[in-house]
C-alpha positions as CSV (number, residue, x, y, z in Angstrom):
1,X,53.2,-1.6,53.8
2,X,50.0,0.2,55.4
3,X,46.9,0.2,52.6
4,X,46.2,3.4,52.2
5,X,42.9,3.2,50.5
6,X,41.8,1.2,53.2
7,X,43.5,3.7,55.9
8,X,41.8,7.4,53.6
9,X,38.1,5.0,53.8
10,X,38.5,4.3,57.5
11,X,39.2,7.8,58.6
12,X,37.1,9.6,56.2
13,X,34.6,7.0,57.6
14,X,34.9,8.8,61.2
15,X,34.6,12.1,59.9
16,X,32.1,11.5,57.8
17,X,27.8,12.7,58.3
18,X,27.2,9.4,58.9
19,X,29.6,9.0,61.6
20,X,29.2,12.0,63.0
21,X,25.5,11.7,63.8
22,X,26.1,9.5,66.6
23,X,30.1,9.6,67.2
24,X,29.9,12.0,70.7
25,X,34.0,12.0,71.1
26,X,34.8,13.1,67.4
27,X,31.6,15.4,67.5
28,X,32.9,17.0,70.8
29,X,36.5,16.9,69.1
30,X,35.0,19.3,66.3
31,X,33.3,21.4,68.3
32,X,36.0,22.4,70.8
33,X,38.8,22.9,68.2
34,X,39.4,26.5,67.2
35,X,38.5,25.8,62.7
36,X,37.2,22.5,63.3
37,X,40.6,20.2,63.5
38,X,41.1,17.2,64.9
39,X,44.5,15.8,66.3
40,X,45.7,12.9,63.9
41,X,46.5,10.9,67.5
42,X,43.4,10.5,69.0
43,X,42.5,8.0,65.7
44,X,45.7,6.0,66.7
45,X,42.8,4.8,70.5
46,X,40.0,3.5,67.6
47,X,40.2,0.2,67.4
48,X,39.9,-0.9,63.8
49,X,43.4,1.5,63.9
50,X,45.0,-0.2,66.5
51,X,44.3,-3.4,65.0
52,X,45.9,-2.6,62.0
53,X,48.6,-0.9,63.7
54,X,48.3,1.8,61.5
55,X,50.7,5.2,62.6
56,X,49.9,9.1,62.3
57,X,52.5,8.6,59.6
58,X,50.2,6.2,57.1
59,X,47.3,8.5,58.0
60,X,48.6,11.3,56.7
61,X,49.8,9.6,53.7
62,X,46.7,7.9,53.2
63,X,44.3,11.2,53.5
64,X,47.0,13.6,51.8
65,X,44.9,13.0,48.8
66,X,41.3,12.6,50.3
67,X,38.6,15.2,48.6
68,X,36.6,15.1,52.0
69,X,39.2,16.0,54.4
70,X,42.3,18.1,54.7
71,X,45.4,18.1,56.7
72,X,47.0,20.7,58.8
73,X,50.5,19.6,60.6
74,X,49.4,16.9,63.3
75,X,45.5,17.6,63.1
76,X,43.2,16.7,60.0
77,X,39.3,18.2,59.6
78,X,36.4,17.9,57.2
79,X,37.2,19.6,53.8
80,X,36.3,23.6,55.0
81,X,35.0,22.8,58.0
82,X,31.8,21.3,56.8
83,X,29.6,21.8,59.3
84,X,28.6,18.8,61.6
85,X,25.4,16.7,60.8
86,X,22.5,16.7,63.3
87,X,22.7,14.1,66.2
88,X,20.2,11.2,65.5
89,X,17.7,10.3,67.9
90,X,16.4,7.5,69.3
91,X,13.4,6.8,68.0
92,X,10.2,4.4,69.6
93,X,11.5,1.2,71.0
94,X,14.9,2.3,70.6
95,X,14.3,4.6,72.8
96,X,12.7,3.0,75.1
97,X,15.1,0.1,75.2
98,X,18.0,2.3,75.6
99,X,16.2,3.6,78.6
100,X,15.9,-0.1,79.8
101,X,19.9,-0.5,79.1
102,X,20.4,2.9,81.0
103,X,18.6,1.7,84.1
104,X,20.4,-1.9,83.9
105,X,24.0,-0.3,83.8
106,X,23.3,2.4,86.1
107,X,22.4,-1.0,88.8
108,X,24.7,-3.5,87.6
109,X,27.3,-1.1,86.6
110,X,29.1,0.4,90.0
111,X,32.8,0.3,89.5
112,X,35.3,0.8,86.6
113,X,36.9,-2.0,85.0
114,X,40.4,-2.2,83.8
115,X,42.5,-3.8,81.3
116,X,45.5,-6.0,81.9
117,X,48.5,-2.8,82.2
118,X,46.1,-1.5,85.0
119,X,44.4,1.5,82.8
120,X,40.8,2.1,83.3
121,X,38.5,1.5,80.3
122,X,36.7,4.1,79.1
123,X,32.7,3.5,78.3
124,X,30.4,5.3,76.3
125,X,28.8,7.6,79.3
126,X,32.6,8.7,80.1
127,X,32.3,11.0,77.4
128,X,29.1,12.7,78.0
129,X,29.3,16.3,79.4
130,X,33.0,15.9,80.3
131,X,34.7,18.5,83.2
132,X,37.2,20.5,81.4
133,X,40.3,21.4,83.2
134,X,42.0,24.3,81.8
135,X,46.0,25.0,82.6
136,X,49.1,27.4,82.1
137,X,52.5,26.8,82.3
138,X,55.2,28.9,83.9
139,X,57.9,29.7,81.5
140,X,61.1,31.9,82.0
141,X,61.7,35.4,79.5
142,X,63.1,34.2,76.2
143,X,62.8,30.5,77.3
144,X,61.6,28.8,74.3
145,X,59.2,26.3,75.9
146,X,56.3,24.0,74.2
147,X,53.7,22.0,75.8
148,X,54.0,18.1,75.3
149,X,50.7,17.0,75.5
150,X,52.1,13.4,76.5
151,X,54.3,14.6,79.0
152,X,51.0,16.3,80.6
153,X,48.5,13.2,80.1
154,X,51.6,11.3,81.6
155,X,52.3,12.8,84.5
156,X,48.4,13.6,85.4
157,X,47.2,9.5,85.0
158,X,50.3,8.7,87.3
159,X,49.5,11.3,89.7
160,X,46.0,10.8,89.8
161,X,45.2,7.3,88.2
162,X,41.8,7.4,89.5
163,X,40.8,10.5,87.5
164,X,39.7,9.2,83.9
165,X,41.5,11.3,81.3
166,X,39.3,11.4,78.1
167,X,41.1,13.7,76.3
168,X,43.7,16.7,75.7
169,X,44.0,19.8,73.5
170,X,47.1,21.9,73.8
171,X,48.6,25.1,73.2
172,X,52.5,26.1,72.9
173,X,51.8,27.4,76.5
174,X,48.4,25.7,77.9
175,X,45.8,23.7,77.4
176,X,42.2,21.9,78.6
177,X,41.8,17.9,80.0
178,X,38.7,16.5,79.7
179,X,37.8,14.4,82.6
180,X,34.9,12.1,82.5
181,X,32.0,12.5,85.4
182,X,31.5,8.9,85.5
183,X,31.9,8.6,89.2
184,X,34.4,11.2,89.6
185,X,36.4,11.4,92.3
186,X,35.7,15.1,93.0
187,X,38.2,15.4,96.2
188,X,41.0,14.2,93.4
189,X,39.9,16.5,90.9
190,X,40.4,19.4,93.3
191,X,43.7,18.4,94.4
192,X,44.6,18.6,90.6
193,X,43.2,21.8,89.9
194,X,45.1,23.3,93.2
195,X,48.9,21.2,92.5
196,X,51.9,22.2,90.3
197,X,52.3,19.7,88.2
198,X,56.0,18.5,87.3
199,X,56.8,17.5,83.8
């Protein structure tokens, strides 16, 4: 059986000031959700979680009770939104050694590496400044019709595997995908943005 303390510690943990002063995907999470929500699944890619094989099922068990967050169906926030904490900075020779790092990847660092099922692996610089493809889908009068949001992710990474999905937000009818710029393929993310998908 999952440990829940340890499960409500880990994800208040990611949520929390401390966190959230450097964390850019669960800052830019927070930001682009409508009251500050955050879908349960995208904890499930953190690896302490997958390690401990942990499910949206013994998160939401775990945090039912937590004083510092709440849950909402799927999605779970800061208790009333609490406002995000202030990025930290770099400050002297951090800064200048991250500079040095930044230069080193940017040379040694010129093509995307993959695991072993073939699916790229995301760094760091993917999620800074992400493209955000927005999308509608066609639905019949009185056809009741939700969006899947792994149905979409799906059928986009095997149309266009060479387009690095970050991340997705959906509505009953729509959504965004955030795309990194990390040597985007720009022709590709055209050919997206003109194509109906099939799902």
């Amino acid at each position: 059986m999952a440990d829940h303390a340890k499960i409500k510690t880990q994800i208040e943990y990611y949520l929390s000031d401390k966190n959230l002063s450097k964390d850019k995907f669960f800052r830019e999470q927070i930001q682009t959700s409508k009251d500050g929500y955050v879908a349960i699944s995208h904890f499930l890619n953190c690896n302490n979680v997958k390690a401990n094989k942990w499910t949206s099922a013994d998160i939401k068990a775990a945090c039912s009770d937590s004083t510092e967050l709440e849950i909402k169906g799927d999605t779970i926030r800061r208790v009333g939104n609490k406002p995000l904490p202030e990025k930290t900075a770099p400050s002297g020779d951090r800064k200048r050694d991250q500079k040095g790092n930044e230069k080193k990847e940017s040379k040694d660092v010129q093509e995307d590496e993959y695991d072993e099922d073939g699916k790229v692996i995301l760094t760091e610089k993917d999620f800074d400044n992400p493209i955000i493809v927005s999308y509608d889908t066609k639905v019949n009068n009185g056809e009741e019709f939700k969006v899947d949001w792994k149905q979409v992710e799906k059928a986009v990474k095997e149309s266009y595997p060479k387009l690095k999905l970050i991340y997705s937000r959906m509505d009953p009818h729509g959504g965004h995908i955030a795309f990194s710029q990390l040597r985007l393929k720009r022709d590709l993310l055209d050919q997206l943005c003109k194509e109906t998908i099939q799902i």
